[in-house]
C-alpha positions as CSV (number, residue, x, y, z in Angstrom):
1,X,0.0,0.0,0.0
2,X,1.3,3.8,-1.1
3,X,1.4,5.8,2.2
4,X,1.4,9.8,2.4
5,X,5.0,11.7,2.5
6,X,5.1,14.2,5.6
7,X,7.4,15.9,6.6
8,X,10.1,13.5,4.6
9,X,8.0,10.3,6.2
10,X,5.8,7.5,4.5
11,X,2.9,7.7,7.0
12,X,-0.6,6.2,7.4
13,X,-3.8,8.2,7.1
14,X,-5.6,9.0,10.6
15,X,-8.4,7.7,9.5
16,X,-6.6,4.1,8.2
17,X,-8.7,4.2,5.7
18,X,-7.5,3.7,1.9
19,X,-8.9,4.2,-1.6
20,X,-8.1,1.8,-4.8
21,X,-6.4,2.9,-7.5
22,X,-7.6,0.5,-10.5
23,X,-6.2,0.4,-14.0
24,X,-8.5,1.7,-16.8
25,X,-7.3,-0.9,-19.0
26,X,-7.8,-3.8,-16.9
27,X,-9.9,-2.8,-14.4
28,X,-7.4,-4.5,-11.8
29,X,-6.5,-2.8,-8.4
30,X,-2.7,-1.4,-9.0
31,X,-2.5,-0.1,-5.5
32,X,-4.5,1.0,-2.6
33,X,-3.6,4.8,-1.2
34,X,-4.5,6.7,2.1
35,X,-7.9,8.5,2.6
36,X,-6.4,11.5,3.7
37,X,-7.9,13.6,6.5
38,X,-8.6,17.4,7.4
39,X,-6.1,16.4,10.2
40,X,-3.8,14.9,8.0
41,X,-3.6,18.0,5.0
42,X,-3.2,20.6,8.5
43,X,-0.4,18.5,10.0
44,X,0.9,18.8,5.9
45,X,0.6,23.0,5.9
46,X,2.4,23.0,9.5
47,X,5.4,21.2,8.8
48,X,5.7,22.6,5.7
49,X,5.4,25.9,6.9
50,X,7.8,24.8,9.8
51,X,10.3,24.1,6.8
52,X,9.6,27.3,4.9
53,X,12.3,29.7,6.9
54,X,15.3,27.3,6.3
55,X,14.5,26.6,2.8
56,X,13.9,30.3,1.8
57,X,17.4,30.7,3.4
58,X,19.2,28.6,1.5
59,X,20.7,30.3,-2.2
60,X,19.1,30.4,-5.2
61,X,21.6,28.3,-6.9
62,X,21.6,25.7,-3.8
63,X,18.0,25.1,-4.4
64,X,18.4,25.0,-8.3
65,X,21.0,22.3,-7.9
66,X,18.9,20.4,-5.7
67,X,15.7,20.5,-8.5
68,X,18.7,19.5,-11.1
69,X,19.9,16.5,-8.6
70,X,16.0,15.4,-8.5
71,X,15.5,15.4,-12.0
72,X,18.6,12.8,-12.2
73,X,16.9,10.5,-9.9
74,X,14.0,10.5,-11.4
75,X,15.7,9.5,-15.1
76,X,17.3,6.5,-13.5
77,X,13.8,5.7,-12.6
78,X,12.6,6.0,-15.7
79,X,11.3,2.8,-16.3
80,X,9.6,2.2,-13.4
81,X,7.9,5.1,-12.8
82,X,6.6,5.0,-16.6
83,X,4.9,1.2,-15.8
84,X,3.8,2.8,-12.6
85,X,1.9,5.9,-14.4
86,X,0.8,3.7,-17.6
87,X,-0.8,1.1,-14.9
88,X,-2.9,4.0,-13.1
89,X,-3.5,6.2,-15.7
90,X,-3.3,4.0,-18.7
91,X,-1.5,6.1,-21.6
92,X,0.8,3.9,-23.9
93,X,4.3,3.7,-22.4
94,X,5.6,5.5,-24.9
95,X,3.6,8.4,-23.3
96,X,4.5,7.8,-19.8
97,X,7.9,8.1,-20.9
98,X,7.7,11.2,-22.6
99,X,5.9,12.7,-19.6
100,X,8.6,11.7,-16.9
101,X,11.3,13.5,-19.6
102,X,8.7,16.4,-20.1
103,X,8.9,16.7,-16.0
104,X,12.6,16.4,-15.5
105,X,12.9,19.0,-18.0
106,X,10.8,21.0,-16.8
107,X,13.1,20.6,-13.3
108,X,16.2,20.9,-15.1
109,X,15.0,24.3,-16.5
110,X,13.8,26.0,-13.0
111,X,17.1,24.6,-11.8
112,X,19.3,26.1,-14.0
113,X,17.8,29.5,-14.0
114,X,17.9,29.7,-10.1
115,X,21.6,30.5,-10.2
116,X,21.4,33.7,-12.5
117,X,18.2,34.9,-10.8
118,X,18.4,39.2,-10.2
119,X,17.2,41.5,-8.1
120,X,15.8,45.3,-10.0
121,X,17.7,48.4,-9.1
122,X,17.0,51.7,-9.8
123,X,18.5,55.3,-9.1
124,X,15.9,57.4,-7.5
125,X,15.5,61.6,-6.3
126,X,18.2,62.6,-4.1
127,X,21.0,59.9,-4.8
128,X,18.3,57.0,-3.3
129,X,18.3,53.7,-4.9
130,X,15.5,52.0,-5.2
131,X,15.0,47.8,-4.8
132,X,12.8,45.4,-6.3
133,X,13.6,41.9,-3.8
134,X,11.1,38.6,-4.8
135,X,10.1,37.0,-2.0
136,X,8.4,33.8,-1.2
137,X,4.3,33.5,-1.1
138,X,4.6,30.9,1.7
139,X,3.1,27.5,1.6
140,X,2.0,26.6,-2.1
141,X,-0.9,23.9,-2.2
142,X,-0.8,21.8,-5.3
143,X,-4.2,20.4,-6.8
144,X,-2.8,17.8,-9.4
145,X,-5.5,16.4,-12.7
146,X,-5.6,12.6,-13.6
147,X,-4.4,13.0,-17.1
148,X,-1.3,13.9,-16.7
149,X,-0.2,13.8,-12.7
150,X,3.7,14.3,-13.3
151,X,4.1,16.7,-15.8
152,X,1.8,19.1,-14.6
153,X,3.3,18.4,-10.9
154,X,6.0,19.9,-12.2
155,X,3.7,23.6,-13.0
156,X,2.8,23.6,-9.6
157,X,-6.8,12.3,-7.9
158,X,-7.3,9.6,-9.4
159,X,-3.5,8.8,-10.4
160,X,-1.3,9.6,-7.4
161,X,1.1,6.6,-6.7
162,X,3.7,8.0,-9.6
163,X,3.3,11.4,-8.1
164,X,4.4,10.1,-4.7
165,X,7.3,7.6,-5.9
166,X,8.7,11.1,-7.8
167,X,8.1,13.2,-5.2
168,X,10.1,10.8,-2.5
169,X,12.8,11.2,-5.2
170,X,12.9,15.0,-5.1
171,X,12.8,14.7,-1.3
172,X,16.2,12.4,-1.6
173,X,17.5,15.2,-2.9
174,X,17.1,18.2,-0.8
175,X,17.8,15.9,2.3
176,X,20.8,15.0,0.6
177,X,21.8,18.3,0.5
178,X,20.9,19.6,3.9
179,X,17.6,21.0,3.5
180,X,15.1,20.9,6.1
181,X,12.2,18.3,6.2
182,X,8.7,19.0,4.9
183,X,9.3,21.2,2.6
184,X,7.3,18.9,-0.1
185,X,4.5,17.1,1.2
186,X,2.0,14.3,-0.7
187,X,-1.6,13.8,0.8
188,X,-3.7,12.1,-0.7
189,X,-7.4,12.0,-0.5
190,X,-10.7,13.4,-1.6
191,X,-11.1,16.9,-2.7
192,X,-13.9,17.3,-1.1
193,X,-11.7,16.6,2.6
194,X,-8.0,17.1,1.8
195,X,-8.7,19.7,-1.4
196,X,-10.8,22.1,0.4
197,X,-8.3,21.9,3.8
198,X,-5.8,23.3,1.3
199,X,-8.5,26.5,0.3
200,X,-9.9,27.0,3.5
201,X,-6.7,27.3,5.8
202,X,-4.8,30.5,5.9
203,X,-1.4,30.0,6.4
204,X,-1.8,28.4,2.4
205,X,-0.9,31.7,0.5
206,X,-0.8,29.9,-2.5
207,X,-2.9,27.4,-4.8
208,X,-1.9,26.0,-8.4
209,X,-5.1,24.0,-9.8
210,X,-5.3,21.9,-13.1
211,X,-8.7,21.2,-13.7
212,X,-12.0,21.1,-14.7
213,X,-14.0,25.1,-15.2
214,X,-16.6,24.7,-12.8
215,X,-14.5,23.4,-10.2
216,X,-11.9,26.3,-11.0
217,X,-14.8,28.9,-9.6
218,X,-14.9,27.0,-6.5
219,X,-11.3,26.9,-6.0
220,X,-11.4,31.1,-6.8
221,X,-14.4,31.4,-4.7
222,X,-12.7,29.8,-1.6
223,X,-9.3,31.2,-2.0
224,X,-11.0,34.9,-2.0
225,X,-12.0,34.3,1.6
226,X,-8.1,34.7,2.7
227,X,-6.9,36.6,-0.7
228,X,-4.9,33.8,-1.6
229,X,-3.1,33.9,-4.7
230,X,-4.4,31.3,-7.1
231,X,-3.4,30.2,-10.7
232,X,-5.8,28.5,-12.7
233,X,-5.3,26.3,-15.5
234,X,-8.4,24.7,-16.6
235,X,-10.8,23.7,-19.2
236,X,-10.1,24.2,-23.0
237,X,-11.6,24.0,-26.5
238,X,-8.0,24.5,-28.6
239,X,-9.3,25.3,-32.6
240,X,-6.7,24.6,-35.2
241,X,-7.3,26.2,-38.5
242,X,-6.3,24.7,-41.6
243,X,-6.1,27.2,-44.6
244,X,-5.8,26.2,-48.4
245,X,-2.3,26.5,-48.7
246,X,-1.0,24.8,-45.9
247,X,1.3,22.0,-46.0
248,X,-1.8,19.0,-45.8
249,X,0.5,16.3,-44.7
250,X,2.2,17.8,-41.6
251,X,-1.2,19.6,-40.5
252,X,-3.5,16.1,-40.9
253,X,-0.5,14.4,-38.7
254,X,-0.6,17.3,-36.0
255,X,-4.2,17.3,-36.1
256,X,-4.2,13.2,-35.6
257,X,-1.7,13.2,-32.9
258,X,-3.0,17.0,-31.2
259,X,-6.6,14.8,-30.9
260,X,-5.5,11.5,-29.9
261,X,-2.2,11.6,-27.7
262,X,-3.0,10.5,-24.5
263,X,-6.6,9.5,-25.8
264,X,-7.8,12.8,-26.1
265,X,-7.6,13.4,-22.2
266,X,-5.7,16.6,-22.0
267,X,-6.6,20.5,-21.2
268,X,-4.4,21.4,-24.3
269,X,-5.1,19.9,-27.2
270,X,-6.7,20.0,-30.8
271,X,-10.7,19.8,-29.7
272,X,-12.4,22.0,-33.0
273,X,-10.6,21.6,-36.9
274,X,-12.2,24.4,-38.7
275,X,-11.2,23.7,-42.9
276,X,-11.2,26.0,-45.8
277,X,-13.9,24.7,-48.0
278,X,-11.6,23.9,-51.0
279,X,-9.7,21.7,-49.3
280,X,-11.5,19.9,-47.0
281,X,-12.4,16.9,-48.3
282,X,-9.0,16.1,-49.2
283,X,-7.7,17.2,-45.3
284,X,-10.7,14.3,-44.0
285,X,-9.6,11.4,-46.2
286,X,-6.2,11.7,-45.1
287,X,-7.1,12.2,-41.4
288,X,-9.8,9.3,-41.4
289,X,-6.8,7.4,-42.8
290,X,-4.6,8.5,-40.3
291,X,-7.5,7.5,-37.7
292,X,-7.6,4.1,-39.0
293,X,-4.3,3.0,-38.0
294,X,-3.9,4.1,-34.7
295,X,-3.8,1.0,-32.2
296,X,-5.8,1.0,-29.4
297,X,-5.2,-1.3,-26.6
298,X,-3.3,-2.0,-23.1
299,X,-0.7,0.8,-22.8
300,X,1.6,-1.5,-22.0
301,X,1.7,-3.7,-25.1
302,X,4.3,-2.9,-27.4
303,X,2.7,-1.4,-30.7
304,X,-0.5,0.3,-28.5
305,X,-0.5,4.3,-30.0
306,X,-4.0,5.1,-27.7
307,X,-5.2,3.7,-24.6
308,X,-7.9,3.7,-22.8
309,X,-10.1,6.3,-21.4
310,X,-9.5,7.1,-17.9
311,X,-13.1,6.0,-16.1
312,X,-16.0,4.4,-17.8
313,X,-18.0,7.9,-17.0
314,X,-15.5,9.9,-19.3
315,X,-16.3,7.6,-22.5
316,X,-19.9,7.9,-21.7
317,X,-19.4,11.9,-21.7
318,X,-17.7,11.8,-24.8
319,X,-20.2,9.1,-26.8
320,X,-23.4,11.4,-25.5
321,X,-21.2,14.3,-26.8
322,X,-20.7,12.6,-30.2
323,X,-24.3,11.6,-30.2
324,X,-26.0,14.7,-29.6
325,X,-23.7,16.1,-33.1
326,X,-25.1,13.3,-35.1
327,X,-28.7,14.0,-34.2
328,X,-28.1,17.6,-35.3
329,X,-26.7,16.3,-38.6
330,X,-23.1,15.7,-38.3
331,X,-21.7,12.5,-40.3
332,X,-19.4,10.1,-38.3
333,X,-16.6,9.6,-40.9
334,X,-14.6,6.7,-38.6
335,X,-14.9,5.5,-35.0
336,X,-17.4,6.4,-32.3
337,X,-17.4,3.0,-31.3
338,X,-16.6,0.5,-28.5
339,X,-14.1,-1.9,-29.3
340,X,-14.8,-5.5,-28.1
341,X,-13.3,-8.7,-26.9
342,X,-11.9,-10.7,-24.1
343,X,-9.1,-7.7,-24.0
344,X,-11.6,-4.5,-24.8
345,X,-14.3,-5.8,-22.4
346,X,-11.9,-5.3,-19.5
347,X,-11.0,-1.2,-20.2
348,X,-13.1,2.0,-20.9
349,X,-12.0,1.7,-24.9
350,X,-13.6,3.9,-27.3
351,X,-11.7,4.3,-31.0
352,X,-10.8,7.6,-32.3
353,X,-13.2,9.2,-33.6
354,X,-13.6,11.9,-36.6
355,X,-17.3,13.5,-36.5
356,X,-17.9,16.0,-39.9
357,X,-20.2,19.1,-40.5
358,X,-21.1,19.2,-36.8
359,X,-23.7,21.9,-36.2
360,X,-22.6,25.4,-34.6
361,X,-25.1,24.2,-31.7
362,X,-23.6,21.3,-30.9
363,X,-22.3,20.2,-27.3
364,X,-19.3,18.7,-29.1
365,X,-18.2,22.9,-30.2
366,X,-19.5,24.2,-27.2
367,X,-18.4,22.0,-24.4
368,X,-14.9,20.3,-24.0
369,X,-14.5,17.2,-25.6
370,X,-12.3,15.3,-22.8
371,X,-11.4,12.3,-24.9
372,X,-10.6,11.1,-28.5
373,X,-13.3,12.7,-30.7
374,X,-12.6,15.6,-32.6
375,X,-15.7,17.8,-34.3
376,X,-14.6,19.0,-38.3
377,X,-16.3,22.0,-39.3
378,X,-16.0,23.8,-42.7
379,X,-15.1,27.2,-43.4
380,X,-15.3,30.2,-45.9
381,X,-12.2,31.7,-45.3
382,X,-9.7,33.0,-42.8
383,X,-12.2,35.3,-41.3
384,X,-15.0,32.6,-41.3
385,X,-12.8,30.5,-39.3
386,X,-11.2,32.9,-36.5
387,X,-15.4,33.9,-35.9
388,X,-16.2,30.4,-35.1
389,X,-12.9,30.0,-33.5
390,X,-13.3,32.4,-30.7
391,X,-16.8,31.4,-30.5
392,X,-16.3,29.5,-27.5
393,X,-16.3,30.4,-23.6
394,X,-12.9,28.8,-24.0
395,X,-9.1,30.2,-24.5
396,X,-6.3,28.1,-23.6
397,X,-4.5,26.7,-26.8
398,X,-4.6,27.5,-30.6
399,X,-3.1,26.8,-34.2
400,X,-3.2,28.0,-37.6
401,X,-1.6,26.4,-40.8
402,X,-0.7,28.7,-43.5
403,X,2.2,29.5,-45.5
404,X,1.4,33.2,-46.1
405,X,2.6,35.4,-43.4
406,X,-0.1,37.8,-43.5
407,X,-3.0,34.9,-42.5
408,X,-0.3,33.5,-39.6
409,X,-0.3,36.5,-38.0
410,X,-3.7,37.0,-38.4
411,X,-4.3,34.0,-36.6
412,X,-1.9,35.2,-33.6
413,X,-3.2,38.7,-33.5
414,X,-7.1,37.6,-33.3
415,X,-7.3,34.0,-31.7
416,X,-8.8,34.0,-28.3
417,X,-6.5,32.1,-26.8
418,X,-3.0,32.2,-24.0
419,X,-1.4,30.6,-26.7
420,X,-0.8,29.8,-30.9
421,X,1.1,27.7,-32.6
422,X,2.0,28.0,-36.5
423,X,2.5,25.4,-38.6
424,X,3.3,23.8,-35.9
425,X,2.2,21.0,-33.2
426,X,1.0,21.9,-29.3
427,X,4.5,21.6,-27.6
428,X,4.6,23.5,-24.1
429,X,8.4,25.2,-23.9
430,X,9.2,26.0,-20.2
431,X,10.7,28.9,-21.9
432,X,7.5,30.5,-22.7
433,X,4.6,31.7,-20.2
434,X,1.7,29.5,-20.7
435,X,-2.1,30.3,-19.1
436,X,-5.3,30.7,-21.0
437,X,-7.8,33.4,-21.6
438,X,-11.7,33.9,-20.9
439,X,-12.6,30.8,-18.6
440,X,-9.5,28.2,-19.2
441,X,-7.3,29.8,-16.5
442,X,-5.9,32.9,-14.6
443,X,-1.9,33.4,-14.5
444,X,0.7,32.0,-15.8
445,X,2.8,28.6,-15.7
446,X,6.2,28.2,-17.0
447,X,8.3,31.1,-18.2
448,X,9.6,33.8,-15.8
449,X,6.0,34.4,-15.2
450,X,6.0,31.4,-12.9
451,X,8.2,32.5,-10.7
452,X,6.3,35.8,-10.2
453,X,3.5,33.5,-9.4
454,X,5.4,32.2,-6.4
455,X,6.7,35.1,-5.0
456,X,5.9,38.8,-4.1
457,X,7.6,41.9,-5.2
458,X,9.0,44.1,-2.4
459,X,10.2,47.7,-2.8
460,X,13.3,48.9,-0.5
461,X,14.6,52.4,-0.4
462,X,18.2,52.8,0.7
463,X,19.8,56.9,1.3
464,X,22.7,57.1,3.0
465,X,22.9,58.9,6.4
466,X,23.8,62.1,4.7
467,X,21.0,61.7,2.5
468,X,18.7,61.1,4.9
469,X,19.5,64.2,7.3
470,X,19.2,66.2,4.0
471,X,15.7,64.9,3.3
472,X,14.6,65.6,6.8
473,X,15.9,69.2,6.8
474,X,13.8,69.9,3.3
């Protein structure tokens, strides 16, 4: 049984109670994990608050080794804790494995900017200087998603024993170097308990939540109580806009793999495909073609390219979803189906799925489609398509294919969205701020803006004596 980490500890609940955590392929228990308490998440915020003075004392560039120390463990672990996270959450391997990388490089980057971190300076009236000092929030409570627990760990359930394995890993490393206990702390339980601990209590300055819209109001709605800071990253409905001179081949294989990589189960992904008219049949053979060869199955068989969706109720969401576009006319052009046998029977399956002409009404372009369907809708022109494009209560992630310059830019000037891509497939860079617009977030992950997300800005004044005496005497 997975225990909680406190205060650099593998403990036991109060309540010794436990939750299964079963995998969606199989339907077999993987591992059972605590039912945290409101008793357990306090004695979490203390020590970790207890921890906070000798950690925020240590340098920059002591902490930023100890993230790039962490990130080494965690690649010798590689392996494991990819057959760990493809038994819970049950991506292909393949995936798992690109998510542990996408986490340690997401370490690797924090760490090595630590050490060249600087504090603003500027010359004031009367030969003062002026400083801008960052300083710690306090204690940050993380709210981590199901689809992907590590990588999104790493920005600030239902899938929590690889989350604990890789956080006992970055504990090894900052008691390895001497820092204090507690500073990271795993407890795991239901929201409802453990999750709204972490709102309510007011030594938490801090929350980072990935997640659905509707429970993003309640986590803003609680945090206001205290004026906690909050970032937000949460529902999406990412439009990618296919023009008639794009390059086809590369867009239908971003629009395949922005759709189906990790079965459709991700906050940033390809969820509307508006075509130009003149080319759109031609774009949805190839696609359907694409569709077609995609293997669905255990994610730990070799060959397996999609695997199951996460809980029964999420394929059911999605099927109602792609339902409710075919009754309003839309044409299935591949998938919407179970698929069956001794093997399928056992998982949440559903094959990808291409839906064309779907209505402007339907749930499948209004609502997020959390799971491998994706709605095809046809379009005049470049205007045409950024209109229905920003029709949505959605803003997180966007593309445009094009060759001509003027359209690209188009598409990043008017798109609705935190970010754009052009000509070019959803890749997060921890280089670049990322957040969404309207309701998919508030602030920014990633980027230097993360770390003004973490910290507050401080002003200090410094005159010299002489300075000051003249001041006075004014």
């Amino acid at each position: 049984m997975a225990k909680l980490l406190l205060a650099s500890e593998f403990v036991d609940s109060e309540s010794k109670e436990t939750t299964s955590v079963r995998n969606p392929a199989t339907g077999e228990e993987v591992d059972t994990v605590p039912k945290g308490t409101v008793n357990d998440i306090r004695r979490a915020i203390d020590v970790a608050q207890a921890a906070l003075k000798k950690w925020s004392a240590m340098a920059p560039s002591k902490r930023g080794a100890i993230l790039l120390q962490a990130g080494h463990l965690i690649l010798q672990q590689e392996k494991e804790l990819a057959n760990l996270l493809t038994r819970e959450q049950g991506k292909p391997l393949r995936e798992s494995i690109l998510e542990i990388r996408r986490f340690v490089h997401t370490l690797d980057h924090y760490g090595g900017m630590a050490k060249s971190l600087r504090t603003g300076a500027v010359v004031l009236d009367n030969g003062r200087h002026g400083l801008v000092l960052r300083k710690p929030l306090g204690v940050c409570g993380a709210i981590v998603p199901w689809n992907f627990p590590v990588s999104l760990m790493g920005n600030k359930g239902t899938t929590p024993l690889t989350d604990i394995r890789v956080c006992e890993l970055i504990d090894k490393a900052i008691q390895d170097a001497g820092g204090p206990k507690g500073v990271l702390n795993v407890i795991t339980g239901p929201g409802s308990v453990v999750g709204e601990e972490l709102l309510v209590n007011p030594t938490v300055r801090k929350i980072g939540f990935t997640g659905a819209t509707d429970t993003g109001r309640r986590v803003m709605q609680s945090a206001a109580k205290d004026f906690k800071h909050v970032t937000l990253e949460l529902g999406g409905s990412d439009p990618m806009i296919v023009c008639d001179d794009a390059d086809m081949d590369r867009a239908v294989s971003a629009a395949s793999v922005g759709r189906f990589f990790n079965c459709g189960q991700a906050c940033l992904a390809v969820k509307r495909l508006y075509l130009f008219d003149n080319i759109a049949d031609a774009f949805m053979e190839k696609l359907v073609e694409k569709a077609k060869k995609i293997s669905v199955g255990n994610g730990l068989k070799p060959g397996t390219l999609m695997g199951p969706l996460h809980t029964k109720e999420q394929r059911q969401e999605v099927e109602e979803q792609v339902e409710d576009a075919v009754k309003r006319g839309a044409k299935v052009l591949f998938g919407a189906q179970r698929l069956k046998g001794d093997e399928y029977d056992k998982g949440f399956y559903l094959q990808p799925t291409l839906v064309a002409d779907v209505n402007p009404e339907s749930r499948m372009l209004h609502e997020e489609v959390f799971g491998p369907a994706l709605p095809i809708v046809r379009v005049k022109n470049l205007d045409h398509a950024i209109e229905q494009a920003n029709n949505s209560i959605f803003g997180l992630g966007s593309s445009i294919w094009t060759r001509d310059i003027n359209r690209a830019m188009a598409g990043a000037e008017r798109i609705e969205a935190g970010y754009t891509w052009v000509n070019s497939a959803q890749i997060i860079y921890d280089e670049l701020p990322f957040g969404g617009v309207k309701q998919s977030g508030l602030g920014k992950e990633h980027g230097e803006e993360a770390i003004e997300h973490y910290t507050d800005s401080k002003s200090v004044v410094i005159a010299t004596e002489t300075q000051s005496e003249a001041s006075a005497g004014e």
